[in-house]
N, C-alpha and C positions, 0 to 999 in steps of 0.2 A: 640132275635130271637128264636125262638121256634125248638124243637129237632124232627127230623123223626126217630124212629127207622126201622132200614134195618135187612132184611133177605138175606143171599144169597141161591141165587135161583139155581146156577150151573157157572161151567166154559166152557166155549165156544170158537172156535175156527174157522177158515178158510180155507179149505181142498185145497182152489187156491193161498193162501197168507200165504208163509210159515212164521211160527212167532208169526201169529194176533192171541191172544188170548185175550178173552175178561174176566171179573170177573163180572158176572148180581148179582145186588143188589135189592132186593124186601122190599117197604117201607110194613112195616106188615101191616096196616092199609089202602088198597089202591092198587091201580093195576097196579101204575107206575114202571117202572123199572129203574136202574141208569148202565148203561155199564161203566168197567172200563178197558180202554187197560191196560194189564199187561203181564211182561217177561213169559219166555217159564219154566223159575229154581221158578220162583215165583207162575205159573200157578202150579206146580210141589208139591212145596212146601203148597199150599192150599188144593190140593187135595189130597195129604196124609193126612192133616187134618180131609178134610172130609170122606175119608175111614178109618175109627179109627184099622180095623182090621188088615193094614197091616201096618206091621212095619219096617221100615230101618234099616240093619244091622248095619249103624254108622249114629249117631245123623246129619242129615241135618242142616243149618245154624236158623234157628228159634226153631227148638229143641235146639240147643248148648244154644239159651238164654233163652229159657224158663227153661232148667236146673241151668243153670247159676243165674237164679234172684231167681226160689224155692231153689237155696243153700243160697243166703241173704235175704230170706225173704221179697222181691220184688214182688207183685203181679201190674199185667196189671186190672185195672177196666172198661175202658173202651177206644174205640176207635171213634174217631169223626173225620170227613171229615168235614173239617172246610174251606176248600176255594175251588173255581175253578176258575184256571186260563189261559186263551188261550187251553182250553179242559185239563189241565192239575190240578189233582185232590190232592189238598195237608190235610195231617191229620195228629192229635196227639193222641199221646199215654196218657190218664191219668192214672198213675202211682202210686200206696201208698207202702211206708214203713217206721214201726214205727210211722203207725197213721202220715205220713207225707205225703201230696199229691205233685205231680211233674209232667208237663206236658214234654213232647219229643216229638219234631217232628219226623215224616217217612214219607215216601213213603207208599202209601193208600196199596199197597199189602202187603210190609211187615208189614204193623201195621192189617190188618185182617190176615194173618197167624199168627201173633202173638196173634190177639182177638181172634180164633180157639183155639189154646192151652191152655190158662187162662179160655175159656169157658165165655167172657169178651164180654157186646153188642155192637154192634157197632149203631153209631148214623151217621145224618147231618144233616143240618141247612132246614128247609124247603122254603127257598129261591133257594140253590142249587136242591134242587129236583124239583122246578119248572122250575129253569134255565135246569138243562140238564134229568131229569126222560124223560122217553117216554114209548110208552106202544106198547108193540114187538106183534107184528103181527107172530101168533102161527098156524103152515101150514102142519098138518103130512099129508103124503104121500098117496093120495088118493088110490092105490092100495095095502095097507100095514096099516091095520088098528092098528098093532102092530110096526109099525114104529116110530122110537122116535122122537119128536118134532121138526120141524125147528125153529129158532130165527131170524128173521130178523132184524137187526140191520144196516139198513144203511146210519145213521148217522155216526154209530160210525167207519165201515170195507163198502169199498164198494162193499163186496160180502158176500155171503150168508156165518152165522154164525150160527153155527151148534153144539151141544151137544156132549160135547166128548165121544167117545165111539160108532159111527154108523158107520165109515170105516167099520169095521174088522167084518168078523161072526165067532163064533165056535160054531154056532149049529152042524156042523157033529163032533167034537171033545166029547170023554168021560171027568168024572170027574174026574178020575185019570190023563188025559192028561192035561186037564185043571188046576190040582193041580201044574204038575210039572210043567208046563209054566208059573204057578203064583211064583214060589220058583226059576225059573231062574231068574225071568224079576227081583226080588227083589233084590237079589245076585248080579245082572248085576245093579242095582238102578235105575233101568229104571220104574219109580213108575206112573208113565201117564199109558204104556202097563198094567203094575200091577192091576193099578184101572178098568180097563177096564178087567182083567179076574175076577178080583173079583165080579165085575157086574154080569158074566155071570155065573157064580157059585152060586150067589143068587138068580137070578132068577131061578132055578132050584132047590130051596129048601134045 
C-alpha cells in the first residue's frame, strides 16, 4: 500500500460542543483533508508545537519525552496512521536508535505532537485517505472579508468547526497589553489563550 504524506493544516474546534476539537490533516499532494477528533491537553499540546515561540515554563508531557529520548539518543523518524477503525485512527511511531529501527504504537495525537518536536513527517496509507479524507467546504464570512475561515466538518462534529482563535478580538487592546496577557496566560499554562495572543501580535508586525 502506497504512503500519503500529510500536512496539518490547523486545529479546530466547536464553540456549541464543549470538548470537539478536531486535528485537520492535509495530504501535500491533493486537496482532501483527514479530520482527527482529539483531547482538549492534546489539542494543547499540538499547538504549542506549532507556536514555536512560546514556551512553557515547565516541560508539558511530549516535551518530557522528546527530552527524555534527545538524553538516549532516540530520535522519532516518522509517524504513520496506519489503521482506521469504527472512526477511530490508530498510528506508530517509527523510531531509530544506534542505527536500530523500533516501531511504537500511540494515539494518532500523541504520535503527531511528538512528530512536531523531532520535526519527523507524518504519513497514511492511501486507502485510509480515501476511506475517511473529505474535502471541507471553506465559508469566510461574507460581511468580513478579513474574517478567518470556517471548516465545515460534518461528518466528523455535527456542528460548525471553526479555527481556533475567532472568539475573542483584541483589536482595541495595545501591544504592551497584549504582551502581558501573553506572559499571564503562559504563567497560568493556559497555551490555547497564549497562541491565540500570539496570533494577534503577529499580525500587527
Amino acid at each position: 500500500m502506497s504512503l500519503v504524506r500529510l500536512n496539518i493544516k490547523g486545529i479546530s474546534y466547536s464553540q456549541t460542543q464543549n470538548g470537539a476539537y478536531a486535528l485537520i490533516l492535509s495530504e501535500m499532494e491533493g486537496e482532501r483533508k483527514l479530520p482527527i477528533v482529539i483531547g482538549a491537553f492534546e489539542a494543547q499540546s499540538i499547538a504549542i508545537a506549532l507556536e514555536k515561540e512560546i514556551k512553557p515554563p515547565r516541560p508539558l508531557t511530549h516535551d518530557l519525552f522528546k527530552n527524555f529520548a534527545d538524553r538516549f539518543d532516540i530520535v522519532v523518524k516518522q509517524v504513520i496512521i496506519h489503521k482506521l477503525v469504527d472512526g477511530v485512527f490508530y498510528s506508530s511511531i517509527i523510531c531509530e536508535r544506534d542505527k536500530i529501527e523500533e516501531i511504537i504504537d500511540a494515539r494518532t495525537s500523541d504520535a503527531i505532537a511528538l512528530a512536531l518536536r523531532f520535526q519527523a513527517p507524518i504519513f497514511t496509507y492511501k486507502n485510509i485517505l480515501d476511506q475517511a479524507g473529505i474535502y471541507l467546504k471553506v465559508n469566510p464570512k461574507k460581511d468580513d472579508d478579513n474574517a478567518p475561515e470556517s471548516l465545515l466538518v460534518d461528518e466528523l462534529i455535527s456542528d460548525e468547526v471553526e479555527m481556533v482563535g475567532k472568539e475573542t478580538s483584541y483589536q482595541d487592546l495595545s501591544i504592551d497589553e497584549l504582551g502581558r496577557m501573553l506572559e499571564q496566560a503562559v504563567n497560568n499554562e493556559d497555551y490555547e489563550l497564549a497562541a491565540r495572543i500570539r496570533d494577534e501580535i503577529s499580525k500587527r508586525g
